[in-house]
C-alpha positions as CSV (number, residue, x, y, z in Angstrom):
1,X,0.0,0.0,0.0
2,X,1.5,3.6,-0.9
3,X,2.9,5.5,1.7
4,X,2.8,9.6,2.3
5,X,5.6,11.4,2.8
6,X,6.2,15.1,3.3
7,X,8.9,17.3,3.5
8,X,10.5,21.3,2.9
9,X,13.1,23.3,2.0
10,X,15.2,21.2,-0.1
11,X,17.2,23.9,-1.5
12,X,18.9,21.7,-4.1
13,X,22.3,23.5,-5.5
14,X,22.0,26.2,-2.9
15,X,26.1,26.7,-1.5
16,X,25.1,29.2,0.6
17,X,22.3,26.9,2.3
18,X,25.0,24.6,3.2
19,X,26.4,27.4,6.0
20,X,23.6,29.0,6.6
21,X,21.5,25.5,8.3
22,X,24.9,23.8,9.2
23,X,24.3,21.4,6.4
24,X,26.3,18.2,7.1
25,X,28.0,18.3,3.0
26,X,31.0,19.7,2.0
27,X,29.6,21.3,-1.1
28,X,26.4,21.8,-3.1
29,X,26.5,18.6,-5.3
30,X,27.3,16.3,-2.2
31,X,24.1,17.6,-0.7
32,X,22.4,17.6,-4.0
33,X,23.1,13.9,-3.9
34,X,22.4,13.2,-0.2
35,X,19.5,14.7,-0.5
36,X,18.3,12.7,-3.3
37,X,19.7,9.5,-1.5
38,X,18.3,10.2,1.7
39,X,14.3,10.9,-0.3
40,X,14.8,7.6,-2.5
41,X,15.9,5.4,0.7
42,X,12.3,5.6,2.1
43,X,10.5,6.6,-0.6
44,X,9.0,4.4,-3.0
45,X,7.5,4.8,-7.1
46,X,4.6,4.3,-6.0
47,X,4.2,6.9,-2.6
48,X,3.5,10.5,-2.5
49,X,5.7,13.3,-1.3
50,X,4.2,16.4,-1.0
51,X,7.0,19.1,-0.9
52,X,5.9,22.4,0.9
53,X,8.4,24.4,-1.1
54,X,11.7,25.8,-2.1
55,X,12.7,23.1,-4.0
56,X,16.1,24.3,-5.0
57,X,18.0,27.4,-6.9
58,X,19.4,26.0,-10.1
59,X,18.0,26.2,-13.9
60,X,15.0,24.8,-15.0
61,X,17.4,21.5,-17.1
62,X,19.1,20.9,-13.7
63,X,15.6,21.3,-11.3
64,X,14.4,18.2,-13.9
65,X,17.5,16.3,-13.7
66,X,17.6,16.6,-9.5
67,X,13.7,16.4,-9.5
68,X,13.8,13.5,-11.9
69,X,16.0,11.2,-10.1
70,X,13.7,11.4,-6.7
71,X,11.1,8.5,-6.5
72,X,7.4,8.7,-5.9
73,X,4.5,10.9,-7.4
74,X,5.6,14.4,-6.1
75,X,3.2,17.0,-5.1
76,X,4.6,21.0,-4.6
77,X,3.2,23.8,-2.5
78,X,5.3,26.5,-3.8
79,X,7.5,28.4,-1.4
80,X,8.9,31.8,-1.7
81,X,11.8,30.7,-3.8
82,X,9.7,28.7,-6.5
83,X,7.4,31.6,-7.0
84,X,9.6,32.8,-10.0
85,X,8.4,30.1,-11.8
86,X,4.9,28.9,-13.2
87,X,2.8,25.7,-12.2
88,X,3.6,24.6,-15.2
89,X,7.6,24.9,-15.5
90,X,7.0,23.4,-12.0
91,X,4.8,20.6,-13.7
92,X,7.5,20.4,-17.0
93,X,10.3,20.2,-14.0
94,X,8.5,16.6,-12.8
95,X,6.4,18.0,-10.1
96,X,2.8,16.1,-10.5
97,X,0.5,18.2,-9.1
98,X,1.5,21.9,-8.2
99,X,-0.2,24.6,-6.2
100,X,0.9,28.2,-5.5
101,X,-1.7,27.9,-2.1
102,X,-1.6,26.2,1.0
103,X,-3.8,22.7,0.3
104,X,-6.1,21.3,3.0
105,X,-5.9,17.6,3.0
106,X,-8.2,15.0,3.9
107,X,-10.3,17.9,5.6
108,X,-8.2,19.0,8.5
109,X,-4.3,19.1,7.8
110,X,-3.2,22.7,6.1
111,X,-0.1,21.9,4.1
112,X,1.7,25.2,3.6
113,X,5.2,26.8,2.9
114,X,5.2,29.5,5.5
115,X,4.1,29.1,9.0
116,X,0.9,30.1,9.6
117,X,0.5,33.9,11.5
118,X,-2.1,33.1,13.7
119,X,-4.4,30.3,14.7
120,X,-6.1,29.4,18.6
121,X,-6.6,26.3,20.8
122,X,-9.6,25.8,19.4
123,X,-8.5,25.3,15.2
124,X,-10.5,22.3,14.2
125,X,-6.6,21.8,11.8
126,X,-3.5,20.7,12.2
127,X,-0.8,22.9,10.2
128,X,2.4,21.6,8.4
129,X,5.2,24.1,7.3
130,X,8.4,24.5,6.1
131,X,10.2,27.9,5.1
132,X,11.7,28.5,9.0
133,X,14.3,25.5,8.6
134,X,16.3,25.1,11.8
135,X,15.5,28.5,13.2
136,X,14.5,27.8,17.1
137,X,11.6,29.8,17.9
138,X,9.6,27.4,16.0
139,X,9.1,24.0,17.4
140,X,9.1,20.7,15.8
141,X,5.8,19.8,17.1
142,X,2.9,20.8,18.7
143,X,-0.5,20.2,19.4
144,X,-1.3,22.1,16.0
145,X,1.2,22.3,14.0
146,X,4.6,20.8,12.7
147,X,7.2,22.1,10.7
148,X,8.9,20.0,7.6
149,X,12.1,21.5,6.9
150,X,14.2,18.7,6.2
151,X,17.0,19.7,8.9
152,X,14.0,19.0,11.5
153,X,13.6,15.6,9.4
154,X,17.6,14.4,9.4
155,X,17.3,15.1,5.7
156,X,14.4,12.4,4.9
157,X,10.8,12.8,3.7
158,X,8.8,12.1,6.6
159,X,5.6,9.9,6.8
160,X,2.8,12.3,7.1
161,X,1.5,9.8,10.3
162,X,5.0,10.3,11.8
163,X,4.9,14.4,11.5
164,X,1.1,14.5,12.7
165,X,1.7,12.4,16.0
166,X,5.0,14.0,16.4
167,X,7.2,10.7,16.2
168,X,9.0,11.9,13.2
169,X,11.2,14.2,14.8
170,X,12.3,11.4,17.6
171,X,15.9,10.9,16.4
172,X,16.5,14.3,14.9
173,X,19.8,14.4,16.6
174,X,20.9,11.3,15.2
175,X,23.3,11.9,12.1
176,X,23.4,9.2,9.4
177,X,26.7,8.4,7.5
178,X,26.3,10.2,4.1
């Protein structure tokens, strides 16, 4: 049975990401590749990933080629850095389904890139983000809400169950070999 993963922030063939989150590669095409490694070691052809933005900063031919090698049907909630190009460059670029708003999923979970501004006790959803990365006045997990960013993740897709009950982020200290 297909699987449902989510993740954020992949930044493929960003150097500068590499400093900025502590990234555990030397260089841009080592992380390219661990990233891609990393996605393809849990994910199957047949599972979805939905990817809550900022896929990477590269051209459109090396977006499909990194894009192209990851398994699974892939699903994009644009971010702030894919918002220079259209749904359907993102569609051309091997994204299945592409959306340039947040998407509510099976009635209750808000998949979005940014973190939502404001929401009470009381929200009938549960909101998944990216965009914030490792920054630590967000949490991993709460009642609410979860943010995706794939340093919170140890540079995996998560399965959506794992990020909603909060048991994705258990070994987020834990560093794989890459």
């Amino acid at each position: 049975m297909p699987d449902t993963y989510i993740c954020a922030d992949l930044h493929f063939n960003h150097k500068n990401i590499i400093a900025y989150e502590n990234r555990p590669w030397p260089d841009r095409e080592a992380m390219n590749q661990g990233l891609i490694a990393n996605w393809n070691a849990v994910v199957k052809p047949e599972d979805t990933v939905f990817v809550l933005g900022d896929v990477g900063f590269c051209s459109i031919a090396k977006a499909k080629e990194l894009v192209g090698q990851l398994n699974g049907h892939k699903v994009l909630i644009m971010g702030n850095h894919d918002r220079d190009r259209s749904v359907k460059t993102w569609q051309e670029i091997g994204f299945e389904i592409v959306s340039p708003w947040p998407i509510v999923y099976n009635e209750y979970i808000v998949m979005m890139h940014e973190p939502p501004t404001y929401f009470n006790e009381a929200t009938p959803y549960f909101y998944i983000y990216g965009h914030v990365h490792g920054c630590p006045d967000y949490q991993d997990h709460t009642e609410h809400s979860a943010c995706v960013s794939v340093e919170r993740l140890n540079y995996f897709p998560a399965k959506l169950e794992y990020v909603i009950n909060g048991t994705a982020y258990a070994h987020r200290q834990i560093r794989k070999e890459l």
